[in-house]
C-alpha positions in Angstrom: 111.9 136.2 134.2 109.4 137.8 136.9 106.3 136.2 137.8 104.2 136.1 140.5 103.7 133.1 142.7 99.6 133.4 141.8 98.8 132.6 138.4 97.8 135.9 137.0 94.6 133.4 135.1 92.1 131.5 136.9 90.1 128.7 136.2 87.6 128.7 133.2 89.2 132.3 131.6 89.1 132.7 128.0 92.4 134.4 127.0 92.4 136.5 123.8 96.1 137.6 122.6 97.6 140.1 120.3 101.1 141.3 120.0 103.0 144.7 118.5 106.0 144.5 117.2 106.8 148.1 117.4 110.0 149.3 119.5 110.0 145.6 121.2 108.0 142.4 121.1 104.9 143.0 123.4 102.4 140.0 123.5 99.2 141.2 125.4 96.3 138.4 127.0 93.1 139.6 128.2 91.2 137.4 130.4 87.5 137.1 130.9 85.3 134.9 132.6 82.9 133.4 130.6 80.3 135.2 132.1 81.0 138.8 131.1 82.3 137.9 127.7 78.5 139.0 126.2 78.6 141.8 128.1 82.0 143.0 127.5 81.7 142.5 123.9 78.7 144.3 123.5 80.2 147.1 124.6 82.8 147.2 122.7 81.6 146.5 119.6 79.3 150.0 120.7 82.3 151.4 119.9 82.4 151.0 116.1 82.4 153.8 113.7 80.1 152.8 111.1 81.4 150.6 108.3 83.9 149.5 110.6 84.4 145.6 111.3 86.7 145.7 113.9 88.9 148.8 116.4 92.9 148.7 115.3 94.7 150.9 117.4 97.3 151.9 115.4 94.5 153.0 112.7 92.6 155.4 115.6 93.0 159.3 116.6 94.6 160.1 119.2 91.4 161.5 120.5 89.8 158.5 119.4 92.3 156.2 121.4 91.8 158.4 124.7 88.3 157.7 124.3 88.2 154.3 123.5 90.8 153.3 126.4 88.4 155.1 129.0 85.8 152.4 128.3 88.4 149.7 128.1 89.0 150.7 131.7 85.5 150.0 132.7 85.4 146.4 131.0 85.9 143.2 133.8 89.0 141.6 132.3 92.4 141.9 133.5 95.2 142.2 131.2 98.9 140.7 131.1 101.8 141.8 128.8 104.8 139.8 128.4 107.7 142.3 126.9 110.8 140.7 124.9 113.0 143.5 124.0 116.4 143.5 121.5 115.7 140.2 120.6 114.5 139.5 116.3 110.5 138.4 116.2 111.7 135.1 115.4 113.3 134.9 119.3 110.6 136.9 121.0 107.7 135.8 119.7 108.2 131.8 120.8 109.4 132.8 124.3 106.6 135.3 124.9 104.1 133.0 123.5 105.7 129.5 125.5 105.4 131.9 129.2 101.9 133.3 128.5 100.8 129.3 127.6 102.6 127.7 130.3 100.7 130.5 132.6 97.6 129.8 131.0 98.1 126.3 131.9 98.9 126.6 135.2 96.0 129.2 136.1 93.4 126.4 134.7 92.4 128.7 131.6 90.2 127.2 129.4 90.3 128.9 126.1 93.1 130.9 124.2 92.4 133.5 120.9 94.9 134.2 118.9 94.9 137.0 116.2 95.2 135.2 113.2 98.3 135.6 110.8 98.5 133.1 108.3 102.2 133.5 108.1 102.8 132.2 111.6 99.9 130.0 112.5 101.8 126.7 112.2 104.5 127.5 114.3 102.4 129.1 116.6 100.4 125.5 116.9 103.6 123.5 117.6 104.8 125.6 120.3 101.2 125.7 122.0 101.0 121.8 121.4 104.3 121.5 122.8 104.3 123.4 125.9 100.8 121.4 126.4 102.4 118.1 126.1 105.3 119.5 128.7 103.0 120.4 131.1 100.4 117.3 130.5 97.5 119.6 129.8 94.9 118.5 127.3 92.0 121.3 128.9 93.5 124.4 127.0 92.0 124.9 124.4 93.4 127.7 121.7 92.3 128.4 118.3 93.6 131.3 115.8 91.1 133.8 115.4 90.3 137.2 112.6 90.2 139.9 114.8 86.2 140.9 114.1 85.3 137.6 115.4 86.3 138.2 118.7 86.2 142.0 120.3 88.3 141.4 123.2 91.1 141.0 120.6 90.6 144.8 120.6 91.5 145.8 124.1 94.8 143.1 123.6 95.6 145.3 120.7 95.1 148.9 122.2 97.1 147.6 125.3 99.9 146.5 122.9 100.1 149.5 120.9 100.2 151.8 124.1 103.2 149.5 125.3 104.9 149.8 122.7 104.0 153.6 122.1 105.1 154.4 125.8 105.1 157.5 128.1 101.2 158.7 128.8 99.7 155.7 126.9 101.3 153.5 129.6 99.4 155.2 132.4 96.2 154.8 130.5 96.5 150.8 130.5 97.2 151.1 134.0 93.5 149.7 135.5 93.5 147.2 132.7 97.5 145.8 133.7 98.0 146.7 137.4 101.3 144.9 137.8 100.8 141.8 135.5 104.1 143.0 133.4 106.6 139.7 132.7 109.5 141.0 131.3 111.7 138.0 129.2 
């Protein structure tokens, strides 16, 4: 596994996390302060088409994306995206999920959103609990979240569909990522 020897979170960030499952396992967490979470999600919810609840990546224009990913770009949050490749969900998911919460944990982060799937949620709650009680944190807080309630989801989303969409969608994500890639 690569990591860096700085925790890619610091203290008090509120992590929001989506995954795609397309061509890999990708598992994206954008990180925000608490202080430009208003801000940030103002914006983005500028961003809605009308009638629309919530931006889903894999739903947009191409056009659409380019345009969407330009203001992504000028949000302060940094992004991380842990990639587990030829390995079934079942494998990837629980190891990308235990490194981003063990990091989470050791960069002091205070809250974790999780895009709610009702078909996982349990699981996803024993591992988290788990890798709490390993590491002897009780600050983390995580809760599982619809995607409308919190629009940060929506940049975790875009940068997970570009991942796992490749070639010039990669080099859009680049300002958002920089180098905070751990590949398991």
């Amino acid at each position: 596994m690569e990591s860096s020897v700085e925790s890619m979170f610091r203290a008090s960030d509120r992590l929001y996390v989506d995954e795609s499952k397309a061509r890999g396992y990708f598992v994206v967490a954008t990180a925000s302060g608490v202080g430009p979470v208003s801000a940030s999600e103002k914006m983005l919810r500028s961003l809605l088409k009308p009638g629309q609840r919530r931006i889903h990546f894999k739903s947009e224009r191409d056009s659409r994306r380019r345009e969407i990913l330009a203001r992504m770009n000028e949000l302060d949050v940094r992004v991380a995206v842990w990639v587990a490749k030829g390995l079934p969900d079942r494998e990837a998911r629980p190891l990308c999920l235990t490194s981003l919460t063990q990091e989470a944990v050791r960069g002091r982060a205070a809250q974790l959103f999780i895009e709610r799937d009702d078909s996982i949620m349990q699981i996803d709650r024993r591992l988290i609990a788990g890798v709490l009680r390993q590491n002897r944190s009780s600050e983390l807080q995580y809760r599982h979240v619809a995607p409308h309630e919190c629009p940060l989801l929506w940049v975790s989303d875009a940068v997970a569909w570009c991942y796992s969409s490749g070639g010039d969608w990669l080099r859009r994500t680049e300002q958002l990522v920089e180098a905070r890639v751990i590949r398991l």
